[in-house]
N, C-alpha and C positions, 0 to 999 in steps of 0.2 A: 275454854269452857263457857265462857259469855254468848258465843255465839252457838253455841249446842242447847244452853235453856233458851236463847231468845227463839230458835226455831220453835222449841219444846212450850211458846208462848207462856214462857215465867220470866217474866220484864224484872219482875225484882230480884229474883237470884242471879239473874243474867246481869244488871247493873254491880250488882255485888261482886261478879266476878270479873267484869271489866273493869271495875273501880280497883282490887285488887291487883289486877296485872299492868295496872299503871304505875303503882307504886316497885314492880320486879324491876332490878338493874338488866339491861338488857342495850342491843347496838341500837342504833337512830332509827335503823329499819325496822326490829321488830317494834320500838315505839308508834311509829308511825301506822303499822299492821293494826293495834288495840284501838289505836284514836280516830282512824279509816274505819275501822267495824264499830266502833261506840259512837261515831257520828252518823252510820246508816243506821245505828238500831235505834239513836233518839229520834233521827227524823222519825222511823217507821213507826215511833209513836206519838207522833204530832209533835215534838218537840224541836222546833225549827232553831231557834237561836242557838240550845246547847248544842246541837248537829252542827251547827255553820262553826261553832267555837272549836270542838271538835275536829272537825274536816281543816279549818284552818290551821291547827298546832299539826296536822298530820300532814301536809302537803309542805310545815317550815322545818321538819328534819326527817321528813322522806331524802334518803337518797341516790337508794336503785331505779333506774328511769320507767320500769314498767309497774315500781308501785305507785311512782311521783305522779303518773298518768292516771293510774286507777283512783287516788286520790283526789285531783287535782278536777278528774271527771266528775266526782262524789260531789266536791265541793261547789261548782257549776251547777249541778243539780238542785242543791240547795239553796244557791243565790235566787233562782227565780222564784224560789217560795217566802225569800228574808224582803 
C-alpha cells in the first residue's frame, strides 16, 4: 500500500503505511521487499540517510539472490549521494 500513495504522491500516508508493514511478522524476504521500497521512497524525497539505513537493514536479511541484487543495487545508488 505504501508504494501505491507514494505513486499517488501522499509521502505521509505512504510512510504510514510502510511504517505499518514493518511492524507485520512476515519471512526475511518480504522484510526486505518493505525496507528496499521504504529506502527508494525516502531517498525519492531527499532523504539520504534514512534511505541508506533503510537499503542497509534490507540487503542484511535479503535472502533470494534476485532481491539481494535489487537491493544491494538501491543501496550503491545511494552511497554516492551519503
Amino acid at each position: 500500500m505504501g508504494v501505491l500513495y507514494w505513486k499517488d504522491a501522499n509521502s505521509k500516508l505512504a510512510r504510514q503505511y510502510f511504517e505499518a508493514a514493518l511492524q507485520q511478522k512476515g519471512s526475511d524476504d518480504e522484510l526486505a521487499t518493505v525496507l528496499n521500497s521504504y529506502g527508494r521512497f525516502e531517498f525519492g524525497l531527499g532523504n539520504i540517510e534514512q534511505a541508506h539505513n533503510y537499503l542497509q537493514q534490507a540487503v542484511q536479511v535479503a535472502k533470494d539472490d534476485d532481491l539481494l541484487s535489487d537491493c544491494t543495487i538501491n543501496l550503491s545508488m545511494i552511497r554516492r549521494h551519503v
